[in-house]
N, C-alpha and C positions, 0 to 999 in steps of 0.2 A: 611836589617839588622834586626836580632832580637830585637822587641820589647823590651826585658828584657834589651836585652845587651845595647841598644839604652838608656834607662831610666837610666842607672846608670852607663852612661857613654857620658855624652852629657856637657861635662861643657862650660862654657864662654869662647870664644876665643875671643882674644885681639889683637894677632899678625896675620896678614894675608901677602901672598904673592900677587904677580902682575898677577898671572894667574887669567882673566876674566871670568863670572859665566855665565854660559851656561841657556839662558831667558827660555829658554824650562825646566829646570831644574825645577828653578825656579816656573814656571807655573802649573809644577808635584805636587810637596811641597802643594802651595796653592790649587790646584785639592782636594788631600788628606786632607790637614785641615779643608775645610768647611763641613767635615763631623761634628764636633765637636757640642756638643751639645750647645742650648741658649735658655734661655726662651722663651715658646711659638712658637719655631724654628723659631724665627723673624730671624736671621740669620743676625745681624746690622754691621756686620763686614763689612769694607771699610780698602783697601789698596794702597797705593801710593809707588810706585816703582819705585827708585832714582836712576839712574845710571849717571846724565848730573854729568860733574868735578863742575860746576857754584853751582850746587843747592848744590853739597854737600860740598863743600867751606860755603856753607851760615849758610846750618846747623852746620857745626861745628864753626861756629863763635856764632850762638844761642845757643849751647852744654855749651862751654864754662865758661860764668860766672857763672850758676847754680852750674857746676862741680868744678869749683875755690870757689867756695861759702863750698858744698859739707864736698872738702878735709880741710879748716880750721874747719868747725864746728867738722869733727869726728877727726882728729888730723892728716889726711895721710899727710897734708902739713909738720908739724912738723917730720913725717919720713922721706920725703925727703928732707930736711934740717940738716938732722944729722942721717945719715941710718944705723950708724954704733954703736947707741945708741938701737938699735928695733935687733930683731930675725930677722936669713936671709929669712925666708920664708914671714912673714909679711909682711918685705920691697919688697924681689922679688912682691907678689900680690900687694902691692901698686904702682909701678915702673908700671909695667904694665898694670893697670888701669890708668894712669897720662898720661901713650904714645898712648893709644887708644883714651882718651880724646885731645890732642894734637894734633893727627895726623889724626881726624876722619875722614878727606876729602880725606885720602888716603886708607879708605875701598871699597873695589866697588861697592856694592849694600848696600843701605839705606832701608830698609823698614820703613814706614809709616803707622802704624797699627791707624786706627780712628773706632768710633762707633756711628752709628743713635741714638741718646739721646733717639728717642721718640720708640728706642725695648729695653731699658732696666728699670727696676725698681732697685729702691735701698730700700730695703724694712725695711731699718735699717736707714731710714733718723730720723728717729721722735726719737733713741735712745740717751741720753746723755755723746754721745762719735763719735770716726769721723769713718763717715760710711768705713762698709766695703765690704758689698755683691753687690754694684753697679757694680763691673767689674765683675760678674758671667757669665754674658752672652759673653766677649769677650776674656778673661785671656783663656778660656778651646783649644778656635781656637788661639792664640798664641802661649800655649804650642803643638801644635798639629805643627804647623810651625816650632815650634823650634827643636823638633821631626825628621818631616816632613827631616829638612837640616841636620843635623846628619848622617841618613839613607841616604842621598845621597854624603854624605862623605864632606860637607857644616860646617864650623866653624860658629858662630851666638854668640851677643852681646845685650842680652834685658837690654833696661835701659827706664827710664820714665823719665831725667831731661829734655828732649825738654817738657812736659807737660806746664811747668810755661810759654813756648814759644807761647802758642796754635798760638793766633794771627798772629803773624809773619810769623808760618809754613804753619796757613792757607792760607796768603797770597802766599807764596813759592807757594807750590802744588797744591792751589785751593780747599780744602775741603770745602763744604758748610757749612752757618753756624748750622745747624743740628746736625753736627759730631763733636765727641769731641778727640780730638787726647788722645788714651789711650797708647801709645807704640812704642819706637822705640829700631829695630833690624838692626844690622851690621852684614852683611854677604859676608862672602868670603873662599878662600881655607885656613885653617889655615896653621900657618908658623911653627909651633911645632908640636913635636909627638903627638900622641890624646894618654891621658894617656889608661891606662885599666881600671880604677874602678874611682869614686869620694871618697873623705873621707865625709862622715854623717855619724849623731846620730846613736847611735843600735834603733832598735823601743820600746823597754823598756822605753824610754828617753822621751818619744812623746804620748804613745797612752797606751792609763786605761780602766779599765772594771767598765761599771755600774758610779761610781765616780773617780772624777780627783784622782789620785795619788793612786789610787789601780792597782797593779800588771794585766796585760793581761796576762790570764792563759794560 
């Protein structure tokens, strides 16, 4: 797939069918992502790749209360409680954000994206606000995965709520305690058409020359 085409057309799949993900695929995807750059090319990325029904029963029982937590703070619970008070589009994206969350143990493949603590710096610790540059090193090989499934015609689901779980997943999977779970991806065939385009910003919106909010000539 065209790189271009790939990048601006790769969105969140939620709905997935029962046709099983070929491990060889799989193994192409991640082949290709650890090109991705990282600091110092420490390369800290660790993956755990979930296919037992047991384990992924477990994780979506750990998904769970973070994601019911989630939907009262931003308000999705209140949409579906009364869908018919919200735009159908908002509600459709929330519905199916709630049935992914629900039904996560009927994805096929879990990935488990974790990172060696001791290849990444956050060099923004010592700032008074909450860091942001600590995932530099492993965020670049994620989007490269998520990429990566696209191009091989792979629907994929990044969410971070198992993070608040680490403990627990660690014991699931066995990551040591070194690694810190940065990411978890649901992947499978999706069950919808793949649209053509995503809706985002113009870059007008986003990006200035010289000073914030001056015109890019």
């Amino acid at each position: 797939m065209d790189l271009r085409d790939a990048m601006r057309c790769a969105p969140t799949s939620r709905l997935f069918g029962d046709e099983p993900v070929d491990v060889d695929v799989l193994r192409g995807v991640l082949d290709d992502a650890r090109f991705a750059p990282s600091g110092g090319n420490r390369q800290g990325w660790r993956v755990v790749v979930v296919r037992d029904a047991e384990r992924r029963r477990a994780l979506r029982d750990l998904y769970l209360p973070p994601w019911n937590a989630y939907m009262e703070q931003t308000g999705g619970a209140q949409i579906l409680r009364a869908p018919d008070s919200f735009d159908a589009p908002r509600v459709r994206m929330v519905q199916r954000a709630d049935h992914y969350a629900q039904h996560l143990d009927e994805v096929p493949v879990h990935l488990l994206v974790g990172v060696q603590l001791g290849d990444v710096l956050a060099t923004d610790a010592q700032l008074p606000r909450q860091s942001i540059v600590g995932g530099a090193s492993i965020y670049p090989f994620v989007q490269n995965v998520l990429l990566g499934l696209r191009s091989a015609g792979l629907g994929a689901a990044l969410t971070t709520l198992l993070v608040p779980s680490e403990a627990q997943v660690k014991e699931l999977v066995g990551f040591p305690d070194d690694v810190a779970l940065a990411a978890h991806v649901g992947v499978g065939h999706r069950a919808a058409p793949w649209p053509k385009r995503l809706a985002r910003k113009p870059v007008e919106e986003f990006a200035f020359a010289e000073r914030f909010g001056e015109p890019l000539a």
